[in-house]
N, C-alpha and C positions, 0 to 999 in steps of 0.2 A: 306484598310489602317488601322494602329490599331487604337485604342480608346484613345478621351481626355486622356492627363495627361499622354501616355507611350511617353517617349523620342523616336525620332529616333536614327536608330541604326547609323546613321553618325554623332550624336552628341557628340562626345567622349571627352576628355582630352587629350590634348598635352600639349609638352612644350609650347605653345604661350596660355595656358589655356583652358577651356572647347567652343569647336568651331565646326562647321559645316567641315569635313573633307574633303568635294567635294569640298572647297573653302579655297582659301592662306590666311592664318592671316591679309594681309590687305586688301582683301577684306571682312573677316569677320568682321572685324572694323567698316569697314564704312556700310554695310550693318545688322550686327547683328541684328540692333531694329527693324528691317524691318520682319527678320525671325525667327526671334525668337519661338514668337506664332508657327509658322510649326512645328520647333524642338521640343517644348514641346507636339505640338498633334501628335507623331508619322512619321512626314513630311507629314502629309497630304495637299495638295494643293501648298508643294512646288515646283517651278518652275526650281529650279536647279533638285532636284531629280527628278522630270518629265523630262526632257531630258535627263538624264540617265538614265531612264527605258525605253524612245524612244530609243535612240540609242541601247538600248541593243536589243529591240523587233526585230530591224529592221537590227542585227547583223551588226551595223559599226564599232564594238568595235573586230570585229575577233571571238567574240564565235560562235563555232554552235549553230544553231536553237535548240530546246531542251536539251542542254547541261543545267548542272547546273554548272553555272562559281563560286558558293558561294555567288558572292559581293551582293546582294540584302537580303541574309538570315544571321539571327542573328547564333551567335557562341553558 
């Protein structure tokens, strides 16, 4: 995982403001002070992004196995 103080790359700006992208505006609402902390370390230790990197491992998402789908690598 990256290092203190690098954002996750799922922390972006939208129109509902700067948000956790794997989660709907009101869920970010009510849970943001909770994850916050993750977003600013990189997502380290978050629990939405760990089932997205499960599911991804365990391809229920439709990717091949070694395929590079992009969604986990910055742009």
């Amino acid at each position: 995982m990256p290092s203190e103080g690098q954002e996750c790359i799922f922390y972006k700006l939208t129109a509902a403001g700067y948000r956790c992208v794997l989660m709907g505006p009101e869920d970010w609402r009510a849970l943001s002070e909770r994850y916050m902390q993750r977003c600013k370390s990189g997502g380290a230790g978050c629990p939405v992004l760990s089932a997205l990197e499960g599911k991804l491992a365990s391809n229920s998402c439709g990717f091949g196995r070694g395929s590079s789908n992009g969604l986990l690598h910055k742009e």
